[in-house]
N, C-alpha and C positions, 0 to 999 in steps of 0.2 A: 886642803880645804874641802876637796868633792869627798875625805872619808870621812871627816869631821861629818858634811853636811848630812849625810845619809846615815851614819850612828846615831845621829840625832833625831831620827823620824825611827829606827828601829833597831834590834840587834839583827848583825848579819854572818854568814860564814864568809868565811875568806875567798872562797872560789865565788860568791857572788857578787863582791865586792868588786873581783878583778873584772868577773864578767860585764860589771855593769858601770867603768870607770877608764872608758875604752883606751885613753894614752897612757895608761897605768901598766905597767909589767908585775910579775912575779916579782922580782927582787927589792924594786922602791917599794913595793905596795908592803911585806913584810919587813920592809928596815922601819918604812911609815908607822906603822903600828906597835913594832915593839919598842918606837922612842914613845908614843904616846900610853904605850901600858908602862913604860918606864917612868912616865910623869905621871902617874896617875889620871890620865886623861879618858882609855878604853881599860876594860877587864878582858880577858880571853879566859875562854870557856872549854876545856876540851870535853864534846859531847860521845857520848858511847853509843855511836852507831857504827852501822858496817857500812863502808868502809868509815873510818875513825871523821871524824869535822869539827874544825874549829870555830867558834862563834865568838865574836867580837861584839862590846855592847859597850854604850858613854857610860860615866861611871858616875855618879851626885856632881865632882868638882869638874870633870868634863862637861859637863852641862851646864857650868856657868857661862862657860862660852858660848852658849847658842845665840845670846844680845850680839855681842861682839863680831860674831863672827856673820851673821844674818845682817849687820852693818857694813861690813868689810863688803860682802857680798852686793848687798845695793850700793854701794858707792860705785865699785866696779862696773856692775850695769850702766850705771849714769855715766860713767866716762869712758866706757867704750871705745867709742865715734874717736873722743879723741885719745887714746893712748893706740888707736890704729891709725890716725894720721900721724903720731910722734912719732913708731915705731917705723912709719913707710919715708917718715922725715931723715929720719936718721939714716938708713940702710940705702936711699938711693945721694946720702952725703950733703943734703939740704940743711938737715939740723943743724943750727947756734950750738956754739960752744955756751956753758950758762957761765955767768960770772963769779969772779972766786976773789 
């Protein structure tokens, strides 16, 4: 979601991405990206600089997701509060089993 959301404000290189996506490593951050240029989601760019840089940018159909995904993102906000009380429900063994 954090490389979706920041492709979508600009094209970036990869080393600013990681720089700037701090739980993110090298190795998700490029499996991330090349399932999303595999969906046509991002394009990558290799630019001809010294030393060589990659630029990653949304692509027309990546960009339909920015409704979607700017939805995902405020829902998340709004429940916050509580998917940190579920999570602190569950881990100290308080959490219901749901019904099945």
């Amino acid at each position: 979601m954090a490389v979706l959301e920041r492709l979508c404000e600009q094209p970036e290189r990869f080393n600013e991405l990681r720089r700037d996506i701090p739980p993110i490593t090298q190795k998700p951050l490029a499996a991330t990206l090349r399932r999303l240029e595999r969906n046509g989601i991002v394009e990558r760019t290799v630019l001809s600089t010294r030393p060589v840089a990659v630029e990653y940018r949304i692509t027309p159909l990546g960009k339909t997701l920015r409704t979607p995904v700017d939805a995902l993102l405020g829902w998340i906000d709004d429940h916050a509060a509580a998917m940190a009380h579920a999570r602190a429900a569950f881990d100290d063994g308080s959490a219901t089993a749901p019904d099945r």
